[in-house]
N, C-alpha and C positions, 0 to 999 in steps of 0.2 A: 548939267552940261553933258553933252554927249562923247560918247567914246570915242567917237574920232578925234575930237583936238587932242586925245593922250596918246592916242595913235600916230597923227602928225608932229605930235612934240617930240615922241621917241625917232621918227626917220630925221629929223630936223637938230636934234640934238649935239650929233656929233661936228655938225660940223660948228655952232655956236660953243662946242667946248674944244674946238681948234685939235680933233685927232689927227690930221692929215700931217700937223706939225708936230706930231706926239708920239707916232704910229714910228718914224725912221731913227728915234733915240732907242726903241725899243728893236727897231731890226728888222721893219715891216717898212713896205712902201706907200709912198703916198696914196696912189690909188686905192688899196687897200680899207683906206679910213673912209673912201667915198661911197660907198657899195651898201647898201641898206640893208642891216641884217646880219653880212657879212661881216661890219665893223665890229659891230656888238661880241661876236665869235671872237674877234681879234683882241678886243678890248681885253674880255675876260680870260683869255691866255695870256697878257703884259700883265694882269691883275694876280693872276697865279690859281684861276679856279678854271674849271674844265670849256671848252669851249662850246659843249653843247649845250652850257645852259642857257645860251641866244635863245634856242627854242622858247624858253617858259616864257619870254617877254609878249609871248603871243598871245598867253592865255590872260581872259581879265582877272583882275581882283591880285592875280599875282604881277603884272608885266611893274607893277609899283615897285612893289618888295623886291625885286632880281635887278631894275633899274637902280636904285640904291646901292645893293649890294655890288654894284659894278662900279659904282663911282669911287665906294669906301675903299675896296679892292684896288683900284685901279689911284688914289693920292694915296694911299699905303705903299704903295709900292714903289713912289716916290717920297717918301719920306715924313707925310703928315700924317700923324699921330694924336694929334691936341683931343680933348674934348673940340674946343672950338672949330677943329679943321674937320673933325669927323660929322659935328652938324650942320655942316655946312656942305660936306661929301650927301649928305643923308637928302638936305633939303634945299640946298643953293647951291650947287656945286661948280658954279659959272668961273669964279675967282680965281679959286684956286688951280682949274683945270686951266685959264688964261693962263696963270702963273708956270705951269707945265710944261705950256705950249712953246712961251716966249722965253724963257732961262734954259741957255744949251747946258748948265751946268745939271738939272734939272733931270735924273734917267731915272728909267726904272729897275735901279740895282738892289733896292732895299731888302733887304733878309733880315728879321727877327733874330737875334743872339739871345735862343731863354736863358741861355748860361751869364747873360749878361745884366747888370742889376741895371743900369740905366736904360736899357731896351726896353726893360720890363715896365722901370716906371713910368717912362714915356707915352706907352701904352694902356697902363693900368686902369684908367680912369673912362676912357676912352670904349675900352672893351664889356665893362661895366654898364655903360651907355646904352652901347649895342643889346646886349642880355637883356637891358630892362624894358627897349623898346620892341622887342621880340615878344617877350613873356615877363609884365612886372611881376617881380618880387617873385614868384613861382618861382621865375626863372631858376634866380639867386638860388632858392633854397635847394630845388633839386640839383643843380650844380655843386652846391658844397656839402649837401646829402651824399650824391652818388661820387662827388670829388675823392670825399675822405674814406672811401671803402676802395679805391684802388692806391697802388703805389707810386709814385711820383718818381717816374727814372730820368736821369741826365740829358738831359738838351731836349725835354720834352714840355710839350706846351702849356699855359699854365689852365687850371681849372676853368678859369672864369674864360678862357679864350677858348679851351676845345670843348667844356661842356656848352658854351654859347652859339659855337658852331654848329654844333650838335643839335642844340634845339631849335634854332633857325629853320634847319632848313627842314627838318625832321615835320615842324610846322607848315612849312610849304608844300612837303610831300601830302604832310593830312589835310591842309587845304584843300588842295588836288582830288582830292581821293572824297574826300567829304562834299565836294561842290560838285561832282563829275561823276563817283563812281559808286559806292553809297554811305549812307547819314545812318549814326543809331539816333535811336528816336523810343523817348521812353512813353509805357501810355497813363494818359493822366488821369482820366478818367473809365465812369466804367461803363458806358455807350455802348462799347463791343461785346462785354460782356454776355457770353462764356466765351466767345470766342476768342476773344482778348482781355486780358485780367488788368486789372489795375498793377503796378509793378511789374510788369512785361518789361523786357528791353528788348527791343527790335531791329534789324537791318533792313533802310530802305534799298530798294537798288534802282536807283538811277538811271540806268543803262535798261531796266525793260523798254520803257514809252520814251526812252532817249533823253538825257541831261538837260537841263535848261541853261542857258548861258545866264550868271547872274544878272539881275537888274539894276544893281548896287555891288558892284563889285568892293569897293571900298571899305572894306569892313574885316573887326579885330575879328583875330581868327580861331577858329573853333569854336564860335558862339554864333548865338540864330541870330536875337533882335536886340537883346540885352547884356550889359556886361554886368556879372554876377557882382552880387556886394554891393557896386557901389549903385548900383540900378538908373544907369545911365543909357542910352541907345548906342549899341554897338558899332553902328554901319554910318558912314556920309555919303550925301546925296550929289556931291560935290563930281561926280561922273556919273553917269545915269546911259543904259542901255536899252534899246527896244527888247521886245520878246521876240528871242531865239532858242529854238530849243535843234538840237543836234540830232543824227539819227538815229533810233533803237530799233530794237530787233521783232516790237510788238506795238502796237495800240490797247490803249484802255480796252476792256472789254466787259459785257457784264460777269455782275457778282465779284470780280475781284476787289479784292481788300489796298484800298490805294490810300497814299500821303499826301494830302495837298495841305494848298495855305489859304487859312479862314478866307472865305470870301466878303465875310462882312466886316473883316478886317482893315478895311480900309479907313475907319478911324475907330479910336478904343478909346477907353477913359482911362486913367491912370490911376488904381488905387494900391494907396501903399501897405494895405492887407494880404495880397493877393500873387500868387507868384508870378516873378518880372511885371509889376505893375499893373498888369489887366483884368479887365475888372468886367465881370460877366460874361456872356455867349456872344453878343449882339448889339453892338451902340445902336443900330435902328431901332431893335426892340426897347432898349432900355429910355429911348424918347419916345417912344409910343406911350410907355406903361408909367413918365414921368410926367406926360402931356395928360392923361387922365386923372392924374393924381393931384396934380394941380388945380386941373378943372375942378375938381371934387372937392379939392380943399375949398375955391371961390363961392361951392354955393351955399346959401344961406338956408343955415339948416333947419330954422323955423319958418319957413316954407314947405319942408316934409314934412308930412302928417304924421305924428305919433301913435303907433298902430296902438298900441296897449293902452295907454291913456284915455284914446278915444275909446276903445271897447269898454274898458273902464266904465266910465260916463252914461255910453249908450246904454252897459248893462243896469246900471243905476236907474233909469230913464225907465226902463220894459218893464223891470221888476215891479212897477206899480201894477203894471198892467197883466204878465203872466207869473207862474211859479212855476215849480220843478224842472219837468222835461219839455214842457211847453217854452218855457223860455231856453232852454239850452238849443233844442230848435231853432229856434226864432233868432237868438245870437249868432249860430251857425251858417244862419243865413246874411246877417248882418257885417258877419265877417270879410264873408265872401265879398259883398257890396265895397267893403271898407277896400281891403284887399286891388279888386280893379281900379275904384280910384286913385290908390297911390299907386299904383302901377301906371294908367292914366298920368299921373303927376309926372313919376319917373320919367316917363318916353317923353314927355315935354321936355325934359329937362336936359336927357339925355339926345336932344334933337339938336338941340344947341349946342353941344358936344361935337356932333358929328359935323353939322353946318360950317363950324369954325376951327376944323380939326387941324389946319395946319396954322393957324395962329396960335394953336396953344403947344404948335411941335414945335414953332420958334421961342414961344417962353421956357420951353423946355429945353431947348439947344442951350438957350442962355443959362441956366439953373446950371447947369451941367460945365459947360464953357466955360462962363464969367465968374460965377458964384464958387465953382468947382465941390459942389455937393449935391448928390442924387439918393433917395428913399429907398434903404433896403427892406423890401417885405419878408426877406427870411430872420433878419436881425431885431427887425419892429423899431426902427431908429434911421435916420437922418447918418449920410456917410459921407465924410469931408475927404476929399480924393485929389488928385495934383491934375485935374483937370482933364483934357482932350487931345490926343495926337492924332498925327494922319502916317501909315505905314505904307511902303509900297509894297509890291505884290510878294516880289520874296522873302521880304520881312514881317509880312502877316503870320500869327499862328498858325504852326501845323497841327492840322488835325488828320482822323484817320477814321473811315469810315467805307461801309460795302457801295461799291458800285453799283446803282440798281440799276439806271437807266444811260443809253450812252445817246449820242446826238442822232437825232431821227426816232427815236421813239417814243413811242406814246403810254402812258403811264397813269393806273388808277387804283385806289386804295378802298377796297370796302370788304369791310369788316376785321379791319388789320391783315386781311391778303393785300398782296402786290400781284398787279396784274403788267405786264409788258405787252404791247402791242396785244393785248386781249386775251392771254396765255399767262395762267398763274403761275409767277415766280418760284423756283423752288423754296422748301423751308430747311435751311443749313439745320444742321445738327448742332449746333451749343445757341439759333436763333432763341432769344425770349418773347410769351408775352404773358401779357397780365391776365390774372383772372382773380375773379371772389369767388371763395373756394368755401364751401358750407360742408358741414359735419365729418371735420377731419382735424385731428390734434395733435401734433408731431410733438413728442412727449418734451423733447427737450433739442436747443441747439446742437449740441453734440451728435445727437443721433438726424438729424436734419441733414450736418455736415458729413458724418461719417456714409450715412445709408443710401442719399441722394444729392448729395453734393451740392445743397443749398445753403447760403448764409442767411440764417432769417436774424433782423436786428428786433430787439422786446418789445417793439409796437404788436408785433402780431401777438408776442403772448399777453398781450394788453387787451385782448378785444378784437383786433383790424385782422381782416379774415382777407389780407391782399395777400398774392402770390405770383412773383415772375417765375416762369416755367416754360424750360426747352418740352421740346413734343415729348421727348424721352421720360423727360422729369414725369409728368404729368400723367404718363401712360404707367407708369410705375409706381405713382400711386393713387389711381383708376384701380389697378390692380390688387393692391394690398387695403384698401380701403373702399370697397365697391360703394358703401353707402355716399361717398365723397358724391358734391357736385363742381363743379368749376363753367363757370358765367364769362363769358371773356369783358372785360371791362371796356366799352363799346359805345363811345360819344359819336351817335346818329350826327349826320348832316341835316342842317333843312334846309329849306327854302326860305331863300332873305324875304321872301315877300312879305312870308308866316313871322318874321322873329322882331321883335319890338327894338327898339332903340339901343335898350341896353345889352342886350344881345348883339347886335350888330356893333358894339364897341368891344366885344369879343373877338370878334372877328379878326381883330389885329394883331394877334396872338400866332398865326399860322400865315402861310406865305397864299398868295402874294400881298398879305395884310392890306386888304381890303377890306371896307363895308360893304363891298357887293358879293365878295367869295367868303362862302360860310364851310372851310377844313378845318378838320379835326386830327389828333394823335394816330385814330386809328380809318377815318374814312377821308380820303381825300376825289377831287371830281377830277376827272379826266384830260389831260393834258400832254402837251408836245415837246419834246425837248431840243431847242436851237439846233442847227446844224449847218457849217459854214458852208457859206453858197446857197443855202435856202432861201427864198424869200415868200414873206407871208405879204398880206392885205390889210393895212391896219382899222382895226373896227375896238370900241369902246371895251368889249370883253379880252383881248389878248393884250391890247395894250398896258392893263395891267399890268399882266404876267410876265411880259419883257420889254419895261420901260426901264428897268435898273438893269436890265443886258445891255439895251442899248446905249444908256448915261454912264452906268457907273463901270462898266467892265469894257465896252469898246467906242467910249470917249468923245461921246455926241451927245450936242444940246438937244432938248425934247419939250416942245410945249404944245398947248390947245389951246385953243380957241374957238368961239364959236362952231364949235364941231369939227373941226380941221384940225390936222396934225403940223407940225414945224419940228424939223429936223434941223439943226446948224442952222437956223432961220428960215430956209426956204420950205414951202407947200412939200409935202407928204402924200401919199395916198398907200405904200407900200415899202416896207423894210429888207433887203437883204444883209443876215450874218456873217460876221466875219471871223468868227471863231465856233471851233463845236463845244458844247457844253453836256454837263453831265450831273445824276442826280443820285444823290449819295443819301446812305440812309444808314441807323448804327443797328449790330443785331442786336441789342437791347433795345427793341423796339419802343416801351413807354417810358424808356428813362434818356433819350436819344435827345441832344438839340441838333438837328440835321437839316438835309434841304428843305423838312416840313416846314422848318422853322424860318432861314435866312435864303432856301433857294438854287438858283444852278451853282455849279461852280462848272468856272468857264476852263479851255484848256492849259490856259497860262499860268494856272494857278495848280496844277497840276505838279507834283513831286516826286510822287515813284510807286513803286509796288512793293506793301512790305510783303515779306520774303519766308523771316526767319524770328524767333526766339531765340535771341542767345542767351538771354537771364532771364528769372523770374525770380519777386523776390514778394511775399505777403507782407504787408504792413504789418501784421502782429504775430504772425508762425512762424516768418521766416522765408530759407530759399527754398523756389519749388522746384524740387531738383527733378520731378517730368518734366516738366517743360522747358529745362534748356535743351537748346540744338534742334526746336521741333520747327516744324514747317506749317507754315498759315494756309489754310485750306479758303 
């Protein structure tokens, strides 16, 4: 539903709850209650709360909570106190406010007597009510937590009414301030890595690229998508806002460090392992990577040739014929032979893979949907999950990642550099990247962490000769270890033409997850990035790359046929944007799910610029007491 009908219900209001006849027992004139806006002002002076809080009604997500608080305010103050009168002040206040309108006996004389025990109990139940629908149960507790550490003086209000007060609105303010001005935002992962730690806490600021007006205003406050505990969806969809965002004092720009919300958020699975429910990087990918899994399970796997058995066999077969090294020859060649043909076999098999790729993205939608269980490969086991949601934009995860490219440029990755418009990207100082790192032994963790500031976990003293490393890291120990080599770990591109079947079902892995675009972690091909008021020429290759701009992010149908495009149904031939878009990447560059992975993110999805460190806290050592109060480069 859109935000106007709540906006026309609030100018419409007053007069359906008869203020004009309400407004002269209070000592106000009739006109007075016809005045939009103005009444609201008046209301809340008859009600006993400040007049300027008309203003908040203006803003979403609150004009709910202040319209309440005017009604409860305003049959208080004539005398209704019930539970049943206050949820009816709360949620149907029609009656009562009739009842106001039409009884001259009916004023707004009412004043609380806390010295009075039937005042009190009148109320009691009632204010109770209010605290719980503020803040369950918290509420309570902090209320009679901070209640019993002050002194309770004569004719003053009781706990549960001024500490309820108290956090009402105190809530409202953080609303305000968290929707408008900025959000701490803790980091979950370690993408950013060095530049942002895991156990960071952060302030976004809103106010750099200018606030967005929510898209779901409606929703329990101080919380993203989920209410904690009981792992339920926080927000209703029950008012619904276009995308507006208010003015700031900058644009995105590159290389800043920015908050948006997942763009492949737009539906998640729900596993009740994982915090607030969600479950993975990426529902696209996660139907990609169940759509092959399933294929693989259907095929019958005594139709793959048994590499060892057959060598087996054949070596059985030769050996009449050669001995020693003559036949280890001669199998080596055999192998080879064997080898192409199941390879040969493979590509057949994996041809009907690709042929019927999105028949088996709809058995996979359903695995997932219907069945509500998908294949975890880190767990090596089958995961029973509460199924599939759809989020809208400001309820998508936030994540946080560097700003590589902004709208209008052009963008290319080879050899884990970034190039922008054909101009190599700087390399930050805490960026990582990987490398296999030969004849070098870092004696012990300890000395890893203390001397270079690395966490190496016991794979590496296992054998794995991998290492993420800032330039820094690596030049220091280049230095202290001259015989040291370091290889950067370097998945080439090639050419779809060169790559066999099963390779080309790799390819799904990296954006724009195609069979026909073969990207990698560290080499990506060269590309444009949307920009509103652009318009391209659509042809077979870019289409691609921005058919989920066009469907999923700015809300057009997109089909082919016989070579022709259809847009909303009608003939195509060229697309203009209507939003700018941007391509975000994490300085832990091989441990990153990023645009590589799921793509632009467009501007609406856009949240802020973090800022600052206020906390930092290690999972296992503790708080890092450098990095609070530091500033994000």
């Amino acid at each position: 539903m859109s935000a106007l009908y709540f906006y026309l219900f609030f100018l419409i209001y007053p007069y359906l709850a008869m203020w004009w006849k309400s407004f002269p027992k209070a000592g106000y004139e009739r006109w007075q209650a016809l005045i939009p806006g103005y009444n609201y002002a008046i209301a809340s002076k008859i009600g006993g709360q400040p007049w300027w809080w008309a203003f908040l009604m203006i803003i979403p997500g609150i004009h709910l909570i202040m319209w309440m608080v005017f009604n409860v305010s305003f049959i208080r103050k004539h005398g209704f106190f019930s539970v049943g009168d206050t949820l009816q002040g709360i949620f149907f206040p029609f009656i009562i406010m009739g009842k106001i309108a039409n009884d001259d006996e009916l004023v707004p004389q009412f004043t609380t007597d806390w010295e009075k025990k039937e005042d009190l109990e009148r109320r009691k139940y009632s204010d109770h009510l209010v605290l719980f629908l503020a803040l369950p149960i918290i509420g309570h507790v902090v209320a009679y937590v901070l209640g019993s550490l002050q002194k309770r003086k004569k004719g003053k209000k009781t706990i549960i009414k001024e500490w309820g007060d108290s956090i009402l609105f105190a809530l409202i303010a953080a609303s305000i301030i968290r929707t408008y001005v900025f959000e701490p935002f803790q980091i979950p992962t370690g993408s950013m890595e060095k530049t942002l730690l895991v156990g960071d806490f952060l302030f976004v600021n809103k106010l750099a690229y200018g606030p967005k007006v929510p898209v779901t205003p409606l929703s329990f406050p101080l919380v993203h998508n989920t209410i904690p505990w009981v792992n339920v969806k926080s927000y209703t969809s029950l008012e619904k806002l276009n995308y507006t965002r208010l003015p700031g004092w900058a644009s995105v720009d590159n290389y800043d460090v920015v908050v948006f919300n997942y763009p492949s958020g737009d539906t998640a699975v729900y596993d009740p392992r994982m915090p607030n429910g969600l479950m993975g990087h990426d529902y696209h990918g996660i139907v990609n990577t169940e759509a092959r899994r399933l294929y693989e399970q259907s095929i019958d796997r005594n139709t793959l040739p048994n590499r060892n058995r057959l060598l087996q066999k054949r070596r059985k077969e030769l050996a009449l014929k050669f001995k020693g090294k003559a036949l280890d020859s001669v199998m080596r060649i055999e192998a080879q032979k064997l080898d192409r043909n199941i390879d040969r076999k493979i590509n057949q098999i994996y041809a009907d893979f690709i042929e019927n790729h999105e028949d088996w993205k709809d058995k996979a939608r359903e695995e997932i949907a219907v069945n509500k269980q998908t294949y975890s490969n880190n767990e090596g086991k089958m995961i029973h999950h509460y199924g599939v949601i759809a989020r809208p934009v400001d309820k998508r995860e936030n994540y946080i990642k560097r700003c590589i490219g902004i709208a209008g440029d052009s963008i290319e990755i080879r050899d884990a550099r970034v190039f922008v418009n054909g101009e190599p990207a700087p390399i930050f100082p805490h960026q990582n990247l990987q490398y296999v790192v030969k004849n070098l032994r870092l004696p012990s963790p300890r000395v890893a962490k203390s001397k270079y500031d690395m966490e190496l976990n016991r794979d590496y003293y296992q054998g794995r000769n991998i290492m993420n490393l800032t330039a820094q890291q690596k030049e220091l120990l280049k230095k202290n270890y001259p015989d040291a080599s370091f290889e950067l770990v370097n998945p080439k591109r090639k050419s779809v033409e060169k790559m066999s079947n099963r390779e080309l079902a790799d390819n799904l892995s990296y954006y724009p997850k195609s069979f026909d675009h073969h990207n990698t972690v560290a080499n990506f091909e060269k590309f444009w990035i949307p920009e509103k008021g652009a318009t391209i020429k659509l042809n077979e290759h870019n289409v691609t790359w921005y058919k989920r701009v066009i469907t999923a992010y700015e809300g057009h149908s997109f089909s082919e046929q016989d070579g022709e495009y259809f847009i909303d149904g009608e003939p195509a031939q060229s697309y203009t944007f209507e939003m700018d878009y941007y391509w975000m990447m994490g300085d832990n560059r091989y441990n990153s799910a990023d645009s590589r992975v799921w793509g632009f993110v467009p501007e609406d999805h856009i949240v802020g610029r973090a800022s600052m460190v206020w906390f930092s806290k290690h999972p296992v050592d503790g708080v890092r007491w450098n990095r609070i109060f530091t500033l994000i480069e």
